[in-house]
N, C-alpha and C positions, 0 to 999 in steps of 0.2 A: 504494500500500500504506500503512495508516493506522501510523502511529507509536504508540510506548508511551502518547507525553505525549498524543497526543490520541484515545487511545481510552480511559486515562484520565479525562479532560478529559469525552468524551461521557458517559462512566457517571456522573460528577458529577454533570453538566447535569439527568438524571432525578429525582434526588435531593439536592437542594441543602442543604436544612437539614440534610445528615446532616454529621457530622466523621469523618474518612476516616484511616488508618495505610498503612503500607505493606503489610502484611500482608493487606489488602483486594485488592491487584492483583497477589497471587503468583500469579494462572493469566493473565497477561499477559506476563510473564517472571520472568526472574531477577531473588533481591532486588537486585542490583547497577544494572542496567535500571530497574528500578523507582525507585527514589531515585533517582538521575539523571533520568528525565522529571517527577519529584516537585517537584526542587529548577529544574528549567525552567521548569515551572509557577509557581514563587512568585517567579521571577526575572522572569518577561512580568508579575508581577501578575494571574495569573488565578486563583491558588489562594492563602491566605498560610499560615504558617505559624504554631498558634497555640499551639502548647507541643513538646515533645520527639516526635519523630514522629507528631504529630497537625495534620489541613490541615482547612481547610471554602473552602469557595468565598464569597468577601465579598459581603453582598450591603450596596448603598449606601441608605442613608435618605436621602430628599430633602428632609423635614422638620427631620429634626435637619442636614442636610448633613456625615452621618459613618457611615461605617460598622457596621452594627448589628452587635452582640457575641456573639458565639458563644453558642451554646443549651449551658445546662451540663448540660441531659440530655442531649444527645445527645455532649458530652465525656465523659461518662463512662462512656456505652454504647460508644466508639470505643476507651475506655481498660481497660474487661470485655474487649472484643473484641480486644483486640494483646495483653494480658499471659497472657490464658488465664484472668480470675478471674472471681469474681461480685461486685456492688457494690451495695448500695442504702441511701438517707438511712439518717442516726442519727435517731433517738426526739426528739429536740428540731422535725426539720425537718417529720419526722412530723404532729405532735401539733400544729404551726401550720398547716399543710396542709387537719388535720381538723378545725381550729377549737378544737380545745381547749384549745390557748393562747394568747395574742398575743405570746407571745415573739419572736422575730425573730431567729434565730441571725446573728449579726454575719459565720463564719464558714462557708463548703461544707464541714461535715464528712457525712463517709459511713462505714460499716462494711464490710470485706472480709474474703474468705477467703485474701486477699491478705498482706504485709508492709503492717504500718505505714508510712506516708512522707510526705510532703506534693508535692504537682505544681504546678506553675508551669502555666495555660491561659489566654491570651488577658489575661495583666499580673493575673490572679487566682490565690492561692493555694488550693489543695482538697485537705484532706485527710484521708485514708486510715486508718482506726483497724482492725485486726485484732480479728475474733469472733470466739468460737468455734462448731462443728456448730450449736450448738441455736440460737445468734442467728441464723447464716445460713441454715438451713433455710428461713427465709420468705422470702429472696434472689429467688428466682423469679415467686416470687407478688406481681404487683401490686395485688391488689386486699387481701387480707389481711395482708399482711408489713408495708405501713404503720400499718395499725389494730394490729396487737401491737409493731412497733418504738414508737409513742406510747405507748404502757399502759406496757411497759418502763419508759419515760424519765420517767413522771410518779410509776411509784412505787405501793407497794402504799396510800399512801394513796389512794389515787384510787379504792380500792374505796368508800373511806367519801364521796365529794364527789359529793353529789348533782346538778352541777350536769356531770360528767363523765359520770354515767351517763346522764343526758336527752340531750345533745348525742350518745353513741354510739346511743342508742337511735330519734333521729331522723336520725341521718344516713347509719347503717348499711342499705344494702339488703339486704333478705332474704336474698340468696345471698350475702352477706359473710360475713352471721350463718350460716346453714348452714355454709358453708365452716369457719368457726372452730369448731361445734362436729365435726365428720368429721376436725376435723386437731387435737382437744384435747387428743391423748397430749403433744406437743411441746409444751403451754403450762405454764408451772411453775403450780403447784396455786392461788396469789393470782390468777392472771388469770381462771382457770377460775371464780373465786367472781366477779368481774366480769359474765362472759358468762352467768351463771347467774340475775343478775339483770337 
């Protein structure tokens, strides 16, 4: 009969790059059970543990000879998924993503429906700034909620810089631009002069 830890352990193996909570293996047992075969796992070293109820399975680099470091998308999708919230970049991480800046946020900040906070993951700090409805609306949406999180963060000067509007107008596919205008009630009135030209 397989154990908590290592049926666990097999669900891992499917999905490695993913970052795992407890909350992931409540149809395995009880929370109790669960963190007990959690904390076995990080004890044999087969799982570590890389912020507060969050595990990913280590995967070794042979080149660097060190441990490759936690994917911080998928820490944050492990971190939506145990608190119950929604989460996606601020307008700075945006807008370098898209190319329309080379800034380089020094720090993982992100926007939620969440409490403010900062998290400790894998010796990195991330954190956590509270929006409101109309910011997080675009939460969901990966393909649009980035392009209006950057517009956001550069400012309604950005209607006037011609050099923002070429870079959205060539990098933007078709159905981005669709999308933005079928969902334009939610964009405050300066973006909508944006998307108009």
């Amino acid at each position: 009969m397989a154990t908590t830890a290592s049926t666990i352990l097999e669900r891992i193996r499917h999905q490695r790059d993913q970052v795992w909570t407890p909350k992931d293996f409540l149809d395995l047992g009880k929370r109790a059970a669960v963190d007990k075969a959690l904390s076995r796992l990080v004890g044999s070293e087969e799982l570590r543990r890389i912020g507060h109820g969050l595990y990913d399975m280590p995967r070794f680099n042979p080149i660097l000879k060190r441990f490759a470091p936690v994917s911080l998308n998928a820490a944050i999708a492990a971190i939506a998924r145990r608190d119950n919230i929604r989460i996606m970049p601020d307008g700075s991480v945006a807008a370098n993503r898209l190319g329309l800046t080379n800034v380089v946020p020094a720090k993982p900040n992100y926007l939620t429906d969440g409490g403010t906070r900062s998290l400790i993951v894998d010796g990195r700090t991330i954190y956590l700034r509270h929006a409101g409805p109309k910011v997080m609306y675009w939460a969901g949406n990966k393909r649009t909620g980035p392009v209006v999180q950057a517009i956001r963060w550069l400012g309604p000067q950005a209607v006037r810089d011609e050099q923002v509007l070429s870079a959205l107008k060539r990098r933007l596919p078709d159905s981005v631009k669709q999308d933005l205008v079928r969902k334009a009630r939610h964009l405050p009135g300066w973006i909508l002069s944006i998307f108009g030209k």
